[in-house]
mmCIF file of the C-alpha atoms, coordinates in Angstrom:
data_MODEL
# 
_entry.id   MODEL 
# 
loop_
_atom_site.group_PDB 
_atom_site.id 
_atom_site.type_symbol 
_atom_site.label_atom_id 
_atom_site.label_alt_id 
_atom_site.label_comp_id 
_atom_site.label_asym_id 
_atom_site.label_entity_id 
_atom_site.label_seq_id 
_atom_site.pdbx_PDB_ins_code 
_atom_site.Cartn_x 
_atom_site.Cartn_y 
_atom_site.Cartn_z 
_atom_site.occupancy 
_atom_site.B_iso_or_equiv 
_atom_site.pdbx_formal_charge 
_atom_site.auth_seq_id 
_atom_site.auth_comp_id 
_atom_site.auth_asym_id 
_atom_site.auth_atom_id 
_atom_site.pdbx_PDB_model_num 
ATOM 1   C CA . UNK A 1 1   ? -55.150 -7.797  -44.385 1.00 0.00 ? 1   UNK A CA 1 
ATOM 2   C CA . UNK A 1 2   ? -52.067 -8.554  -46.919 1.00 0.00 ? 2   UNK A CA 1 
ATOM 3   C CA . UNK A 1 3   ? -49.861 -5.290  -46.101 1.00 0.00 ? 3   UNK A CA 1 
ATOM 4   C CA . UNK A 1 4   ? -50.273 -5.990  -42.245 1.00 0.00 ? 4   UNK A CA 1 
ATOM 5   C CA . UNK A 1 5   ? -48.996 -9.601  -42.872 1.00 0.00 ? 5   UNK A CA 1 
ATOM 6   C CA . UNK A 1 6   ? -46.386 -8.042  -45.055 1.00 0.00 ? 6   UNK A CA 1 
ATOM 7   C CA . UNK A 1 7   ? -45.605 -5.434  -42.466 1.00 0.00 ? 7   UNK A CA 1 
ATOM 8   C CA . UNK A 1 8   ? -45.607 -7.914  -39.558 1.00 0.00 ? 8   UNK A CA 1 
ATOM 9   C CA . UNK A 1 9   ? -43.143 -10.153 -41.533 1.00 0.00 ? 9   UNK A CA 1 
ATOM 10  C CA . UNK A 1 10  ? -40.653 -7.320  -42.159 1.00 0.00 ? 10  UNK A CA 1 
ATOM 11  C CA . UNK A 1 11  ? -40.661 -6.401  -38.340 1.00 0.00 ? 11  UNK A CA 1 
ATOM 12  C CA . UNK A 1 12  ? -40.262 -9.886  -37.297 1.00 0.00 ? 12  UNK A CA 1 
ATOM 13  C CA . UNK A 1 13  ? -37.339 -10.475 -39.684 1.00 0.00 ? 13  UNK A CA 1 
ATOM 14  C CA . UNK A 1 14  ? -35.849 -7.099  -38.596 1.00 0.00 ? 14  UNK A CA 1 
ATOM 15  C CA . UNK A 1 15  ? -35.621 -8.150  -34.944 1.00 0.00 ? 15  UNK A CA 1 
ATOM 16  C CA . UNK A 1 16  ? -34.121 -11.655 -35.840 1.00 0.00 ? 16  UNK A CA 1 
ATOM 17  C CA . UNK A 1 17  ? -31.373 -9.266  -37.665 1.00 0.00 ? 17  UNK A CA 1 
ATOM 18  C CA . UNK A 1 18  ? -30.932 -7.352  -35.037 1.00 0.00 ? 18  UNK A CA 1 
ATOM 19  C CA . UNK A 1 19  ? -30.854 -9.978  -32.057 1.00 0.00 ? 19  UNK A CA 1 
ATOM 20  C CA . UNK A 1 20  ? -28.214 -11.924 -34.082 1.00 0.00 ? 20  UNK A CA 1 
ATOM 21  C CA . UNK A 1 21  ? -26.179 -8.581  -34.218 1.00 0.00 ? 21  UNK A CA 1 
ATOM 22  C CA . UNK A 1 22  ? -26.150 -8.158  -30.554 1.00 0.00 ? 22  UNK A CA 1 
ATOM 23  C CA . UNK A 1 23  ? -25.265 -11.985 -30.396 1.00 0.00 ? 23  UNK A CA 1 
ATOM 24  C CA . UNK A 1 24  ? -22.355 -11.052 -32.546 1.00 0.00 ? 24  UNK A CA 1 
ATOM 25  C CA . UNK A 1 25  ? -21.124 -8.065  -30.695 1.00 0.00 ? 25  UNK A CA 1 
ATOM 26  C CA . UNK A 1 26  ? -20.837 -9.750  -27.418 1.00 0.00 ? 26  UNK A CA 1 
ATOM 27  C CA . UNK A 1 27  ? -17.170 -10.654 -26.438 1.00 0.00 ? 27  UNK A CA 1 
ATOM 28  C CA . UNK A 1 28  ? -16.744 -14.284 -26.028 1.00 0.00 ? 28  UNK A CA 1 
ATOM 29  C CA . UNK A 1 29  ? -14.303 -15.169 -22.659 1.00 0.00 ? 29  UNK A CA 1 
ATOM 30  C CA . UNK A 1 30  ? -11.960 -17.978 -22.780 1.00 0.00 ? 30  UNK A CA 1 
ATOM 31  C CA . UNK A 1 31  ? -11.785 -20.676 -20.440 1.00 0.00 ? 31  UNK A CA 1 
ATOM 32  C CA . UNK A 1 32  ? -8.078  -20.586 -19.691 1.00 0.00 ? 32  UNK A CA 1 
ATOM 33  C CA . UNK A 1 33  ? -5.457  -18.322 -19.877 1.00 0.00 ? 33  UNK A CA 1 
ATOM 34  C CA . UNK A 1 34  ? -2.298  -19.115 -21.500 1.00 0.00 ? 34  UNK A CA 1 
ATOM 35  C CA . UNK A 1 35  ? -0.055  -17.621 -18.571 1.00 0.00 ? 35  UNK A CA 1 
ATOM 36  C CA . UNK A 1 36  ? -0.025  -18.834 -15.173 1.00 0.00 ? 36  UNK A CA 1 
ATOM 37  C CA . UNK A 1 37  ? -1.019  -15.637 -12.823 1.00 0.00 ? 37  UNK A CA 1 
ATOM 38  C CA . UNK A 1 38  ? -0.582  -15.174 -9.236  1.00 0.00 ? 38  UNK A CA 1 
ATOM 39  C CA . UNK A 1 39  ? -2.646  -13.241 -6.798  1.00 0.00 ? 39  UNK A CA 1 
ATOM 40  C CA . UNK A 1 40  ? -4.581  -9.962  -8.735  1.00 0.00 ? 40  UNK A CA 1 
ATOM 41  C CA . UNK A 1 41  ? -5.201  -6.889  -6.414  1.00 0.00 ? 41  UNK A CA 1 
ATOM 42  C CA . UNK A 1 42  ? -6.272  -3.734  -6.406  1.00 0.00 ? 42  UNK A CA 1 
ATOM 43  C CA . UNK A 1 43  ? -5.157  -0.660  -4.524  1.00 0.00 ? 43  UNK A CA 1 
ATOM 44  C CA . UNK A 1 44  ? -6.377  2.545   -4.287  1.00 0.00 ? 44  UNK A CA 1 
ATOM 45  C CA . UNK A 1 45  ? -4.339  5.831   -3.843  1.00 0.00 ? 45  UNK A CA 1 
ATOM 46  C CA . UNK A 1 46  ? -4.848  9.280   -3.457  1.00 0.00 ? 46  UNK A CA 1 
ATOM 47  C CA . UNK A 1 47  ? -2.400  12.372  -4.096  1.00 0.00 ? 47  UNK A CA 1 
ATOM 48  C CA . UNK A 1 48  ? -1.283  13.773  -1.105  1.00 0.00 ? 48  UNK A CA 1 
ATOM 49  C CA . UNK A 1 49  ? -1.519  17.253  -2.632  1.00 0.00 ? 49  UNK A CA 1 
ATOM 50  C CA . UNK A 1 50  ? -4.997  19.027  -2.697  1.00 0.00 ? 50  UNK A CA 1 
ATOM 51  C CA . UNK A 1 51  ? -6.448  18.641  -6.167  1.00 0.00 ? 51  UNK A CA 1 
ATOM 52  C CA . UNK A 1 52  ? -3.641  16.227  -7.361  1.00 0.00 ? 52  UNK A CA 1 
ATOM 53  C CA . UNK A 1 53  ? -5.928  13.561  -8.386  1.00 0.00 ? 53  UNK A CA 1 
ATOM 54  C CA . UNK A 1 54  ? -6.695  9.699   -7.099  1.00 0.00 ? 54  UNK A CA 1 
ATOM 55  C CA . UNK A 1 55  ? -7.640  6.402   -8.409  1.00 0.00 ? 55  UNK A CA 1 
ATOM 56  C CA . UNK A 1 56  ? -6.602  2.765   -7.975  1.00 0.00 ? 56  UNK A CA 1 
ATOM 57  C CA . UNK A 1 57  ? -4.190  0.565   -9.461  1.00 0.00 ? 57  UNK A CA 1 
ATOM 58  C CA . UNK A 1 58  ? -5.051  -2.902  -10.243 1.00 0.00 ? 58  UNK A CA 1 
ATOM 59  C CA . UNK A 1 59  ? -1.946  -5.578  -10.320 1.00 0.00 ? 59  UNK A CA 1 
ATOM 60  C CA . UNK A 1 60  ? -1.713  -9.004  -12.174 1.00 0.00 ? 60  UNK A CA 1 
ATOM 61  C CA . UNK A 1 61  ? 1.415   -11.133 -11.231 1.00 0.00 ? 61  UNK A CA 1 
ATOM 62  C CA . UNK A 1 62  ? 2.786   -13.206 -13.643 1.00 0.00 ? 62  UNK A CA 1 
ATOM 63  C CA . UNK A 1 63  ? 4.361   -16.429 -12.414 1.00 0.00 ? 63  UNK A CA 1 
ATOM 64  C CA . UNK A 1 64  ? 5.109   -17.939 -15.588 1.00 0.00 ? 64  UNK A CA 1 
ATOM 65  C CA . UNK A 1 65  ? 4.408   -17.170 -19.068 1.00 0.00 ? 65  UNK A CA 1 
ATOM 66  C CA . UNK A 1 66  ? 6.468   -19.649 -21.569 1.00 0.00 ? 66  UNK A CA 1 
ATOM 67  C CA . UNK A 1 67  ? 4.287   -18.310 -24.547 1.00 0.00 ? 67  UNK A CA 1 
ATOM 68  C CA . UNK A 1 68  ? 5.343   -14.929 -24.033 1.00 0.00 ? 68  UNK A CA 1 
ATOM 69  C CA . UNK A 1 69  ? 1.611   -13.360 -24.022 1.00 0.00 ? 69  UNK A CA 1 
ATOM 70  C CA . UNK A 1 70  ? 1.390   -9.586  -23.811 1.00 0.00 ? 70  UNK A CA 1 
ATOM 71  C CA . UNK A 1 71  ? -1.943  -8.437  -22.088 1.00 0.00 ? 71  UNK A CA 1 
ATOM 72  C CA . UNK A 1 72  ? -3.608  -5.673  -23.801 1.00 0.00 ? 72  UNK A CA 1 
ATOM 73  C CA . UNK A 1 73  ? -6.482  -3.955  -21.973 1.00 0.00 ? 73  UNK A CA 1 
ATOM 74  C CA . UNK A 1 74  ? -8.128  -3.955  -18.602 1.00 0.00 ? 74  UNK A CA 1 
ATOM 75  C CA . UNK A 1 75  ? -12.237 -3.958  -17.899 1.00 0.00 ? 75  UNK A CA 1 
ATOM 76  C CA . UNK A 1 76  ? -12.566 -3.589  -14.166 1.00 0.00 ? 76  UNK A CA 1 
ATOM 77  C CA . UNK A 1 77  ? -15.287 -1.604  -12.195 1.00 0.00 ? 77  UNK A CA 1 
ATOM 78  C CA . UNK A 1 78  ? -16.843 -0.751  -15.813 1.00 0.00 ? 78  UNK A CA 1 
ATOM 79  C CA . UNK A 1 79  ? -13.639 1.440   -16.833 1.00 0.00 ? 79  UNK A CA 1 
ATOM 80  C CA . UNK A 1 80  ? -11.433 -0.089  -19.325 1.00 0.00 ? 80  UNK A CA 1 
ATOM 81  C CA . UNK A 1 81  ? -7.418  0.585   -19.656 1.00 0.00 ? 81  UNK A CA 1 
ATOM 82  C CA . UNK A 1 82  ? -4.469  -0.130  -21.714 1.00 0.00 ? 82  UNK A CA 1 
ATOM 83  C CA . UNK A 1 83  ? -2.521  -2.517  -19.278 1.00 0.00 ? 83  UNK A CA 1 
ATOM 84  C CA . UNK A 1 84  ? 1.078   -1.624  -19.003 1.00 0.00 ? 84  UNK A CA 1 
ATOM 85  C CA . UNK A 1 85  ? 3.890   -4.333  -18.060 1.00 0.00 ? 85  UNK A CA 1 
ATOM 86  C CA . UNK A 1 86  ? 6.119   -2.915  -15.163 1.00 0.00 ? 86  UNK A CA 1 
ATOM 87  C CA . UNK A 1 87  ? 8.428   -5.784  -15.159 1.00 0.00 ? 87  UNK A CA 1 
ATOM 88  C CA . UNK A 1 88  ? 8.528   -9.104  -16.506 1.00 0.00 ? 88  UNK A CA 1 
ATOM 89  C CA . UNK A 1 89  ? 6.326   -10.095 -13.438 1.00 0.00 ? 89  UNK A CA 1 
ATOM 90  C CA . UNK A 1 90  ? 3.494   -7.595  -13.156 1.00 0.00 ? 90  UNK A CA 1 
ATOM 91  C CA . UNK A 1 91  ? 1.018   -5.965  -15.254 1.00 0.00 ? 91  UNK A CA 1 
ATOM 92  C CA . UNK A 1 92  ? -0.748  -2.598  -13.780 1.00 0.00 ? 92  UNK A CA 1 
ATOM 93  C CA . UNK A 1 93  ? -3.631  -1.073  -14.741 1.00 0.00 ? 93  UNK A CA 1 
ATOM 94  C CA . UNK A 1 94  ? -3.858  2.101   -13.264 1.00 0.00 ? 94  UNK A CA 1 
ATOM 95  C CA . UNK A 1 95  ? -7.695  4.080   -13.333 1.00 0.00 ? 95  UNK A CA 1 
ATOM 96  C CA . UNK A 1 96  ? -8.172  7.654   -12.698 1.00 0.00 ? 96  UNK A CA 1 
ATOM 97  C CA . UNK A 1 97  ? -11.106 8.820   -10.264 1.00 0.00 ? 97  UNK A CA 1 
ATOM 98  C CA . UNK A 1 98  ? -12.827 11.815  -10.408 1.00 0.00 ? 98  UNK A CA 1 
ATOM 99  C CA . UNK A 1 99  ? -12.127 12.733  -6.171  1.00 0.00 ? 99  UNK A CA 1 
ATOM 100 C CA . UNK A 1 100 ? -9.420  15.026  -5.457  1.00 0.00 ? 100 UNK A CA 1 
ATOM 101 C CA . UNK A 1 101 ? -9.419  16.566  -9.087  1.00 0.00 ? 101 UNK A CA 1 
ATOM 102 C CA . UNK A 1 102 ? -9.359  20.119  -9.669  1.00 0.00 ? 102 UNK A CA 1 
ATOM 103 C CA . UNK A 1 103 ? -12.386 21.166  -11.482 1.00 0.00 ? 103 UNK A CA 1 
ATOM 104 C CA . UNK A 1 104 ? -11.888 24.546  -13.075 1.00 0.00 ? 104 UNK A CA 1 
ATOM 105 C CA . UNK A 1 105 ? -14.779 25.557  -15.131 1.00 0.00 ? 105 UNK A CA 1 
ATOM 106 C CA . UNK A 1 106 ? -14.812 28.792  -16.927 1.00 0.00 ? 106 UNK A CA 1 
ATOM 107 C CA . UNK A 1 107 ? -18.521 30.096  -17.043 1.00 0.00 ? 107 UNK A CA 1 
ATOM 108 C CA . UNK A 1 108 ? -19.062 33.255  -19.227 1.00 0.00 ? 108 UNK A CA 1 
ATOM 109 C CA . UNK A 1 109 ? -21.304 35.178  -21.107 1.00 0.00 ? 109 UNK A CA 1 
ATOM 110 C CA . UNK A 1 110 ? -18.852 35.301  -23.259 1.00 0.00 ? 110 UNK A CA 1 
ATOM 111 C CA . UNK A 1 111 ? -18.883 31.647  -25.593 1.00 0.00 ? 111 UNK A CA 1 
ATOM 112 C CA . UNK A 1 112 ? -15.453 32.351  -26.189 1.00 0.00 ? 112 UNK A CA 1 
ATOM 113 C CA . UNK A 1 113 ? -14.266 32.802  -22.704 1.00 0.00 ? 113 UNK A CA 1 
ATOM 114 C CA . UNK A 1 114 ? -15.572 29.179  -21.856 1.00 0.00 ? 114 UNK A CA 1 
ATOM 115 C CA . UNK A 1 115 ? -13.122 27.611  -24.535 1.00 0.00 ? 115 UNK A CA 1 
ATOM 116 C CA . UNK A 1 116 ? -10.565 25.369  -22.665 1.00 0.00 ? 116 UNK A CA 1 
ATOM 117 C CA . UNK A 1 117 ? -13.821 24.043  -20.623 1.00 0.00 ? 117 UNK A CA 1 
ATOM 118 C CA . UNK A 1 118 ? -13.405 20.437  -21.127 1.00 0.00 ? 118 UNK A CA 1 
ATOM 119 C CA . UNK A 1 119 ? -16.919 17.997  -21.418 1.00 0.00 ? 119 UNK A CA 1 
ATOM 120 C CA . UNK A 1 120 ? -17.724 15.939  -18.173 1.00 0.00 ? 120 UNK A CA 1 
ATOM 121 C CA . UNK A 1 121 ? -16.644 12.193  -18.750 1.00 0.00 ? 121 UNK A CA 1 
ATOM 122 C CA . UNK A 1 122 ? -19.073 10.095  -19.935 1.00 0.00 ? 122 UNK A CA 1 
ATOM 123 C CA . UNK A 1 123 ? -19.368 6.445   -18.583 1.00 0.00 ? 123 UNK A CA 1 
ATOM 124 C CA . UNK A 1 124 ? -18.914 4.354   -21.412 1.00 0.00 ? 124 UNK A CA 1 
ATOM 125 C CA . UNK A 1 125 ? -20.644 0.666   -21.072 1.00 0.00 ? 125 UNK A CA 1 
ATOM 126 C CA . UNK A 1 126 ? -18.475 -2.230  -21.289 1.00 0.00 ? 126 UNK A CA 1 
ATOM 127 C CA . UNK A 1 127 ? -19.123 -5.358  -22.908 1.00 0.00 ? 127 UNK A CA 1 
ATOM 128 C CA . UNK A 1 128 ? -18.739 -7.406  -19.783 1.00 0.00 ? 128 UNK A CA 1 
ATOM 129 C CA . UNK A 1 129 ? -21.361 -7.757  -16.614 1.00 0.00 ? 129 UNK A CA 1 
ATOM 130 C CA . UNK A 1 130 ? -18.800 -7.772  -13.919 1.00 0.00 ? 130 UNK A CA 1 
ATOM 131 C CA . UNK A 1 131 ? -18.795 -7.184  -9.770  1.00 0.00 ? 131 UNK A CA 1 
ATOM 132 C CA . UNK A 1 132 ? -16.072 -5.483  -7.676  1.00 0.00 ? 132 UNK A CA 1 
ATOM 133 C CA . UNK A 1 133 ? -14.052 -8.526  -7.338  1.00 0.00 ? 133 UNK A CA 1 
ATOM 134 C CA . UNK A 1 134 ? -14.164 -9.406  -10.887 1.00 0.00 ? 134 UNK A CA 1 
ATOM 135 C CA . UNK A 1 135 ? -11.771 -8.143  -14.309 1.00 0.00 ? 135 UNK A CA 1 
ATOM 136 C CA . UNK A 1 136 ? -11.378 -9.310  -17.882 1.00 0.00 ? 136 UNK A CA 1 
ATOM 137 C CA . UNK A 1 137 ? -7.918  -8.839  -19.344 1.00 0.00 ? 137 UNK A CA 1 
ATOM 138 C CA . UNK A 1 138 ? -7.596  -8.809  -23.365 1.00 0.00 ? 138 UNK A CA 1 
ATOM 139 C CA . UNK A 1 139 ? -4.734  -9.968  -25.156 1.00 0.00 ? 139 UNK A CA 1 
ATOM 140 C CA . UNK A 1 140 ? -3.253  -11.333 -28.683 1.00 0.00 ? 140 UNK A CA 1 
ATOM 141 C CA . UNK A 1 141 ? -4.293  -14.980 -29.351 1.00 0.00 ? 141 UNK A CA 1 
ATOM 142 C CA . UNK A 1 142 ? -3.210  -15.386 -33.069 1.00 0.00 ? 142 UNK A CA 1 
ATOM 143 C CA . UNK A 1 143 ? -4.346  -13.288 -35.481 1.00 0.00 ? 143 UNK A CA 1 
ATOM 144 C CA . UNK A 1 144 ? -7.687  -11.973 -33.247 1.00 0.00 ? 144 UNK A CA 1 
ATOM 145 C CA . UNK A 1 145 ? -8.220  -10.594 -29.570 1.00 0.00 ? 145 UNK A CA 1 
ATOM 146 C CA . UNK A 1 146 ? -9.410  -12.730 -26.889 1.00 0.00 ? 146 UNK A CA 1 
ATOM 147 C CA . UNK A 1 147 ? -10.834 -12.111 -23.437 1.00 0.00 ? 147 UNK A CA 1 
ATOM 148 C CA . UNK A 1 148 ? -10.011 -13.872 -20.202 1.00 0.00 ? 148 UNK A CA 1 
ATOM 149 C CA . UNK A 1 149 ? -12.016 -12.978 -16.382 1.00 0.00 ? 149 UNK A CA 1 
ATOM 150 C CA . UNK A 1 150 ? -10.317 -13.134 -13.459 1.00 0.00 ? 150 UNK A CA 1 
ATOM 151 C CA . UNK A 1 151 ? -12.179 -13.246 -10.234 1.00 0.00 ? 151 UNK A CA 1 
ATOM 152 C CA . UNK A 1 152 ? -11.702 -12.687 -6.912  1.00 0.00 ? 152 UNK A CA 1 
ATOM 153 C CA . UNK A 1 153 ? -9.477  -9.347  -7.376  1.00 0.00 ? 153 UNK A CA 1 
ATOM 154 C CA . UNK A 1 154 ? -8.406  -8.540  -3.811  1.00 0.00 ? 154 UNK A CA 1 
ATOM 155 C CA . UNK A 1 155 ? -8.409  -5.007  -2.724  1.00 0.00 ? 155 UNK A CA 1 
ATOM 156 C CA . UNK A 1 156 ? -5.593  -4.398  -0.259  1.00 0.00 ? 156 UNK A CA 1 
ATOM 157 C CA . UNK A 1 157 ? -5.653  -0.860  1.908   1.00 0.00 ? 157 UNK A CA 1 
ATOM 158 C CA . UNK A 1 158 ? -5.226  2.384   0.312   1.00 0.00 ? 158 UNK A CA 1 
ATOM 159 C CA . UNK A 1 159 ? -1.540  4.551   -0.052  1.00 0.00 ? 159 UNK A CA 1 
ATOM 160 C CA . UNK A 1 160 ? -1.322  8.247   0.259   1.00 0.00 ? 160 UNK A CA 1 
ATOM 161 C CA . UNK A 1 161 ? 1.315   9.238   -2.377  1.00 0.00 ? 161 UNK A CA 1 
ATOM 162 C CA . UNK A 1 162 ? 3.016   12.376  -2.887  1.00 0.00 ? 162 UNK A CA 1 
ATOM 163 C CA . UNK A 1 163 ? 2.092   13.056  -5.744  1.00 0.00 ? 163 UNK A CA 1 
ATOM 164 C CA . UNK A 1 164 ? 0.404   11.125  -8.951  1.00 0.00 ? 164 UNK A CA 1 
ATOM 165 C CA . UNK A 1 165 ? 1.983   8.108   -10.161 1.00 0.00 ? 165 UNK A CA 1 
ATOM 166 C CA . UNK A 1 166 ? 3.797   8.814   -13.182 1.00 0.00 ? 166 UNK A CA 1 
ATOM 167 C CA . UNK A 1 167 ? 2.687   7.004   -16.480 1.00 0.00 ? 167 UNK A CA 1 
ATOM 168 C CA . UNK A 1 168 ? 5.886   5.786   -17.841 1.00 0.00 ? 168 UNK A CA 1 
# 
């Protein structure tokens, strides 16, 4: 009866350790963000060229930001993104889609022939439970990273572009 009381111990302590460890992972989100921001929207745009690609940009005004606070990183529709700053007034983070991609897949006999194949994307989870209308930007608070949501992201109608926007 001692070694299952022994064993049953060591289990129990071994899922306290490891439910603190989640606890610990999980991002904490801040109640305000240190920037005033206007209206946040998202807009979705395909390539007007077969096979040129898609995907939707999401927008964050900036209407005044006296602290000078760079955002980082984007989580929105369970994708995440470097943001990048367009102007002094707008951060875009611009996601990829996989409709109106070319697919080219090399199969072969031959392992060799299938080479430049590339591995299907794999959805990565994010740390954040979010819905369509809902993103968490990232940015430099100090010396650490903190996380700020932003909800009710407005999706405004799709644009047919000529080609893919450029990453500058």
């Amino acid at each position: 009866m001692e070694p299952v009381k022994s064993i049953l111990k060591s289990l129990l302590f071994l899922l306290i350790v490891v439910g603190f460890s989640q606890c610990a992972s999980t991002k904490r989100l801040e109640d305000k963000l240190p920037l005033e921001i206007g209206v946040v929207y998202s807009q979705h745009w395909v390539s007007g060229v077969r096979g040129g690609g898609s995907g939707y940009n999401l927008f964050i005004p900036i209407k005044s930001n006296p602290n000078k606070i760079v955002l980082d990183s984007l989580y929105f529709k369970g994708k995440r993104v470097k943001l990048e700053q367009k102007n002094a007034s707008v951060f875009v983070g611009r996601f990829k889609t996989e409709a109106n991609h070319k697919h080219d897949i090399i199969m072969s006999s031959d392992p060799l022939a299938e080479y430049g194949n590339t591995v299907p994307g794999l959805s990565k989870k994010t740390p954040f439970e979010l819905n369509d209308t809902e993103c968490v930007v990232s940015y430099q608070g100090g010396n650490k990273v903190l996380y700020y949501k932003i909800s009710n992201v407005i999706k405004k109608t799709s644009t047919e572009a000529p080609n893919i926007p450029q990453d500058r």
